[in-house]
N, C-alpha and C positions, 0 to 999 in steps of 0.2 A: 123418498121425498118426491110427492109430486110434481109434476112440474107446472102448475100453478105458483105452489111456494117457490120456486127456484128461480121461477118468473121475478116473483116480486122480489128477491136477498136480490137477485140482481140490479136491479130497478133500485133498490136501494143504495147499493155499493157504488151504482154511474151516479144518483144523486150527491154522495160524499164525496166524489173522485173531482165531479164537478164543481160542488161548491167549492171544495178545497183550491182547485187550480184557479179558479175563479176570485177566490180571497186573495189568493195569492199573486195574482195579473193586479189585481187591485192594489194590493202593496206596491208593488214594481210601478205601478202608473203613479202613484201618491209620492214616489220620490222616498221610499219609505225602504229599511234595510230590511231583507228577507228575513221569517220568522225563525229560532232556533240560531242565529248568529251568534258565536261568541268569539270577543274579544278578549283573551289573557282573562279567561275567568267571567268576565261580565257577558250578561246576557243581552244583547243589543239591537235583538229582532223587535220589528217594528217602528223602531227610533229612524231621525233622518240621521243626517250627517250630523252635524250643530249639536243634536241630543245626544248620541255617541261618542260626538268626542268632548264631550263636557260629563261625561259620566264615566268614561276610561280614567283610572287613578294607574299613574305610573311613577315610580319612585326610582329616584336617582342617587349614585353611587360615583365616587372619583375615582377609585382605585375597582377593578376584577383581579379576585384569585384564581389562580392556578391549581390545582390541589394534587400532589405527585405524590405517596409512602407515608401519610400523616405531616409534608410539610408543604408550604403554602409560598408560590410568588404571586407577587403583585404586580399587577400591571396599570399606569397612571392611564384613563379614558383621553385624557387631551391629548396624548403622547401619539394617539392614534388616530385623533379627528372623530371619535364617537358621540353619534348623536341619534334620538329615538325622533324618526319621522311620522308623526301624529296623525298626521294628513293623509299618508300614503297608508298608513293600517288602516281606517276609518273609511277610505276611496276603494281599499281590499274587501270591506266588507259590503259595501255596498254592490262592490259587483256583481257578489254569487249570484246565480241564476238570471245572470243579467249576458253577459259575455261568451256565453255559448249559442247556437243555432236555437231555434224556435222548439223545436221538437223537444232536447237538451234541456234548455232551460225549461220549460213545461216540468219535463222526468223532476228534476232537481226541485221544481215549487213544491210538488206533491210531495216528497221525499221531505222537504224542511214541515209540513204541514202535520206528514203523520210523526214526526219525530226527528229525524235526522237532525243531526247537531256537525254546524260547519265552525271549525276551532280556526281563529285568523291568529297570527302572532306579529305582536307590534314589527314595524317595520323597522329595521336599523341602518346607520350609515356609517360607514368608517373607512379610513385608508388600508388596503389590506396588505400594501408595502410593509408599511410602517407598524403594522398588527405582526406580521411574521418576524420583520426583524425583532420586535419587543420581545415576542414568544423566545426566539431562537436564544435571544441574549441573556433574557434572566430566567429559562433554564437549562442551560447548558453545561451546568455541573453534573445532572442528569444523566451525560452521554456517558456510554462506558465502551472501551475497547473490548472488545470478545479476545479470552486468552485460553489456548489451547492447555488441556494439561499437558505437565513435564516433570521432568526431573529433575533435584537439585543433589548434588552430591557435595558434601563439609565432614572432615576427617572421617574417610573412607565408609561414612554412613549416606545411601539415599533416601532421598525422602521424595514421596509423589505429589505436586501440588494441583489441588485440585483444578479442572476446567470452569471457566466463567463465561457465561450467555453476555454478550451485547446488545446494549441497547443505545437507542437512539431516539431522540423527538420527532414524531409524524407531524411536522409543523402545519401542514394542510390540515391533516385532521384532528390538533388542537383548537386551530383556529374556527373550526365548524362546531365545534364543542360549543366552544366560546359564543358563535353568535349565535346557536341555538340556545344559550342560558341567557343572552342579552333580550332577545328575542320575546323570550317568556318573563321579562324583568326581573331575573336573578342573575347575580353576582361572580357566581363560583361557577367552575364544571373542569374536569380530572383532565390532566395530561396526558395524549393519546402519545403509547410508544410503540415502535417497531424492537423486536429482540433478533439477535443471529448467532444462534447457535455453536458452539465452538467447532474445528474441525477434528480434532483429538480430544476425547471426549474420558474421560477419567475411566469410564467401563471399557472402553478401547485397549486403556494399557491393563487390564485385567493382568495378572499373573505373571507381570514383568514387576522386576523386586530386584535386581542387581549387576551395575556398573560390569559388560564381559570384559569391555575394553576402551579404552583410553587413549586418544593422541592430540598434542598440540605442536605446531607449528608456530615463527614469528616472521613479519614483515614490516618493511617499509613504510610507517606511516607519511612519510615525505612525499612519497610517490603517491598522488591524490588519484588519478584514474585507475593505478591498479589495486589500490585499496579499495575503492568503489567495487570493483571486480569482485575480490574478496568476497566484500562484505553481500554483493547482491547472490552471488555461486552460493554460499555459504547458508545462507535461508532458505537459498532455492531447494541444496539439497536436502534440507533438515526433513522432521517431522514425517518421518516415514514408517510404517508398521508393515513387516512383511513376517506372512504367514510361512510356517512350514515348507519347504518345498521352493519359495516362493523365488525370486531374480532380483536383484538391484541394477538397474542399468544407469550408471551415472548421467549420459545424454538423455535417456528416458526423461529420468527425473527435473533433470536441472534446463531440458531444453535448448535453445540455438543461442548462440553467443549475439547476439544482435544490438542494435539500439533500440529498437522495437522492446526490445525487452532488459534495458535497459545497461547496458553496457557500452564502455568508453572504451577509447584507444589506449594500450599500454602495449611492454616490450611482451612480444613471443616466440619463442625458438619455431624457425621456418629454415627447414634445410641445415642445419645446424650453426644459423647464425641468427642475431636477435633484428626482429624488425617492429616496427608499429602495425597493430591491427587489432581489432575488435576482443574483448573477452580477455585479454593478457594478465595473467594472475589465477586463472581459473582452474589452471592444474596444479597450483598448491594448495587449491581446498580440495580438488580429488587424489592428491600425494596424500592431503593428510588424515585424509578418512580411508585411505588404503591402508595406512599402519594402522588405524584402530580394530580397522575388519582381520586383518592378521591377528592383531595379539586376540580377539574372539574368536579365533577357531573357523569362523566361515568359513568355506568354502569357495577360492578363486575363481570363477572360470575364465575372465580375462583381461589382461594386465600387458601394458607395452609401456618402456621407460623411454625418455627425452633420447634427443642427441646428443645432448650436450648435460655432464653431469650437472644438478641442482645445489642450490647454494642451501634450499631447505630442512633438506636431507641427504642422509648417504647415501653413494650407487648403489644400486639395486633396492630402492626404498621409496622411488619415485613413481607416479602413475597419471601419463598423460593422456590428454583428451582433445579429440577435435571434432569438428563440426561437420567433416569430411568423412567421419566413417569409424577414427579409434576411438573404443571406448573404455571404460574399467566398470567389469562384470563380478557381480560376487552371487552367493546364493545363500538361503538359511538353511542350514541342515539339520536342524533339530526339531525337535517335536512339539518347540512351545514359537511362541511369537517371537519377533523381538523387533527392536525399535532402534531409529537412529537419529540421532540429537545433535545437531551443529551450531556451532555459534562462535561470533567472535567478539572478545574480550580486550578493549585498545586496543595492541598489535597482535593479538593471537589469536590464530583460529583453534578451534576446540572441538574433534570429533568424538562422540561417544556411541558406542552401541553397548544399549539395555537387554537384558534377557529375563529367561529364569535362572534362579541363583543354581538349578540342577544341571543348569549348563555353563558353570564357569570352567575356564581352562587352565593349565598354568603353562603358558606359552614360551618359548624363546625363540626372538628372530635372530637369523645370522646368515651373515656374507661371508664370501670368500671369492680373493679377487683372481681370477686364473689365467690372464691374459693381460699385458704390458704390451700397444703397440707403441714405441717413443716417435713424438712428432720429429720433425728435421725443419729444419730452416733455411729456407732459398734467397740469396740473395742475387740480385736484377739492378742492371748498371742503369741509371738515369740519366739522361743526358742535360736536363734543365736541373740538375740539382747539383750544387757547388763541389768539386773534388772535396772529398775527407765529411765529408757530412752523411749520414744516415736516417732512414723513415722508413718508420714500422710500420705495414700496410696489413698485416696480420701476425697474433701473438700466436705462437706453438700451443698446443693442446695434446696433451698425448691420450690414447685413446685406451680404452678397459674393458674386458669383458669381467663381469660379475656376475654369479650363482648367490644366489638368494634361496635360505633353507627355514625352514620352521617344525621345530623340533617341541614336541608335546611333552611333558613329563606330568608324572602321578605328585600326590601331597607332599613326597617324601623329598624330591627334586629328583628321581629316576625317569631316565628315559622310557617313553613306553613307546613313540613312533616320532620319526623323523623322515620331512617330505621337502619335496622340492619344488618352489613355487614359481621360478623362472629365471632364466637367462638373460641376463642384462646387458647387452652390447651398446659401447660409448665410440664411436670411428673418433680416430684421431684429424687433427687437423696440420695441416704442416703453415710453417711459418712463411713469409712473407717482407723481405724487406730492401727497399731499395737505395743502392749506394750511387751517391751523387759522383760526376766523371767530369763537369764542367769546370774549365781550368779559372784557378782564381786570379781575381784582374790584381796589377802588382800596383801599390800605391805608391803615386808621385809625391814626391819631395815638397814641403809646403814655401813658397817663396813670398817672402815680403818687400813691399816696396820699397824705393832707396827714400833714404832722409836727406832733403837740401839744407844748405846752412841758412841760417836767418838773417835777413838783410836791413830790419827792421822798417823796411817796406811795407809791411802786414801791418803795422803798429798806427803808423797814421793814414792807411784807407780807412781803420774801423773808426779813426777821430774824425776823419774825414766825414762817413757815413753817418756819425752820430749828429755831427753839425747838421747835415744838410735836413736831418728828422725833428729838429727843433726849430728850424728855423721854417719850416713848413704850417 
């Protein structure tokens, strides 16, 4: 191409470039809406204001749906203060290429000249208070809890129930749905949801198929703070999958006894006597997930019983916990997963550990107590307390050592190995009681006044008396 010819395409392309910007400065000066404007479908370039919004058709509606799984809520427009601002879409459009710097709006004339199409969307107005709460109210049937799979076991059959994803309404970004279909004068647009995922997840418990072991325990529903205890320990420690090889550390698991994390004051053995403090109840949910890991075969590694024998269970059957340091260690020794499931039922907590059915046991626990220290009882003269009277300042406890054994047998009920799980020391406690020495005071004789004879003297003051109250 010469460049004569390239001369003149040029020369021609500043003629178009020109005229175009130049039509279009013409528009803008005439009060006139930029060419290629649309408004919700209508093409409104060229028109003023008055022309456009007399040729915008927008249709109105009381009710917007919602549209969630093929079913539909309504939502009433006045309930929300919704209203289409006519003026302010029509004042939108006229501004394109109007509202930017010189250079700017020039690009943008040219741009609406060779083609460019600028989409405005009617203006809307609405409470957004009162948009969320509508949203939230009529659908919140919608909301679902996320439920981990589990197990359910009914005459000695388990069943696994599946894992379910939650969901929830993204009320922000239904509501943008929302005025993005108001916006364009449509009625309907989809319910925006969040999902969350389960945490135990049905491929999780892969190749767990049968109940090793089993324990429940009962308490106190009266006692409201350490049933709280319970009930928070008890989920804490639930929901657990360990691998092969793997550790259970009850404190691990379950965490600091706090209020932070949600724990009230109840009774807890300190020193071997019962005081108020944080978490109290929380070593009868790890007592009773220590019998269920026993009758499974697990593997101990460590276990320290109370001071003071438990009303839950037998000596040597208990396993306490503190926040201080003791804990109850178990381990999985087998070569499949397995899984551990707590919950409590009314008054009962319920520990279960799942496995594979090629690792069931047929277990038996057993004590034997080989140590009686008998308590003694001291008694201590008071001096403020009345001769012959007595107060119990401490009740006798005699003290146990207990052997805790777990003895395995084959199908047949034959012994095939028996181990020894630990030594259970209970110190006694000696009694306490103080005998009053204060001598008793002797009681005097009751004396009654002397009776005078009657003179009938008495008889006419009160005549007397009565006269002088009448005559007043």
């Amino acid at each position: 191409m010469n460049k004569k010819i390239r001369i003149t395409i040029s020369a021609a392309i500043a003629v178009i470039v020109i005229a175009a910007g130049g039509f279009s400065i013409y528009m803008v000066k005439r009060d006139k809406i930029a060419p290629n404007t649309i408004i919700n479908g209508v093409d409104v370039g060229g028109l003023t204001k008055d022309e456009a919004k007399s040729k915008i058709k927008i249709f109105t509606e009381d009710t917007f749906n919602l549209e969630y799984n093929e079913k539909s809520y309504s939502i009433e427009l006045k309930d929300i203060d919704f209203k289409y601002n006519l003026d302010k879409t029509v004042q939108d459009a006229y501004d394109v290429n109007r509202k930017e710097g010189t250079l700017k709006n020039m690009v943008s004339m040219l741009g609406s000249r060779f083609g460019h199409k600028e989409n405005i969307y009617i203006a809307t107005e609405y409470n957004q208070k009162k948009a969320d709460n509508e949203i939230e109210e009529k659908t919140k049937e919608i909301n679902k809890e996320k439920e981990d799979a589990r197990f359910e076991t009914s005459d000695g059959k388990t069943t696994l129930k599946k894992d379910v994803d939650g969901i929830s309404v993204n009320i922000e970004k239904t509501r943008q749905n929302m005025e993005n279909s108001l916006s364009k004068n449509k009625f309907e647009s989809e319910v925006a949801v969040d999902t969350e995922t389960a945490e135990i997840t049905t491929s999780d418990l892969k190749g767990i198929d049968s109940v090793l072991g089993t324990s429940m325990t009962t308490f106190r529903m009266s006692d409201e703070n350490r049933s709280h205890n319970i009930r928070v320990a008890t989920e804490a420690s639930s929901k657990v999958i360990l691998k092969p090889g793997q550790e259970y550390s009850f404190n691990g698991v379950v965490g600091k006894r706090s209020a932070e994390n949600g724990y009230k004051n109840a009774p807890v053995i300190m020193e071997g006597e019962m005081e108020q403090d944080l978490g109290g109840g929380v070593c009868q949910v790890s007592s009773t997930l220590y019998n269920a890991v026993l009758k499974s075969g697990l593997e101990i590694v460590n276990v320290k019983n109370h001071s003071i024998p438990s009303s839950y269970v037998g000596m040597g059957r208990d396993a306490t916990v503190t926040d201080s340091g003791i804990d109850f260690v178990f381990k999985n020794p087998y070569k499949h997963n397995i899984y551990i499931q707590n919950y409590v039922s009314g008054d009962t907590i319920v520990c279960q550990v799942f496995g594979n059915s090629s690792d069931e046991q047929n277990v038996e626990i057993t004590t034997s107590v080989i140590g009686v220290n008998a308590a003694q009882t001291k008694e201590v003269e008071k001096k403020d307390l009345e001769e012959g009277k007595k107060e119990v300042d401490k009740s006798p406890r005699n003290g146990y050592t207990v052997v805790t054994y777990r003895i395995f047998k084959d199908k047949n009920g034959k012994q095939i190995k028996k181990e020894k799980i630990s030594t259970s020391y209970y110190p006694k406690r000696d009694g306490l009681v103080y005998v009053g020495t204060k001598p008793k005071e002797e009681e005097k004789p009751e004396t009654k006044p002397e009776e005078k004879p009657s003179t009938g003297d008495e008889n006419q003051a009160t005549l007397d008396n009565e006269t002088d109250k009448t005559t007043v």
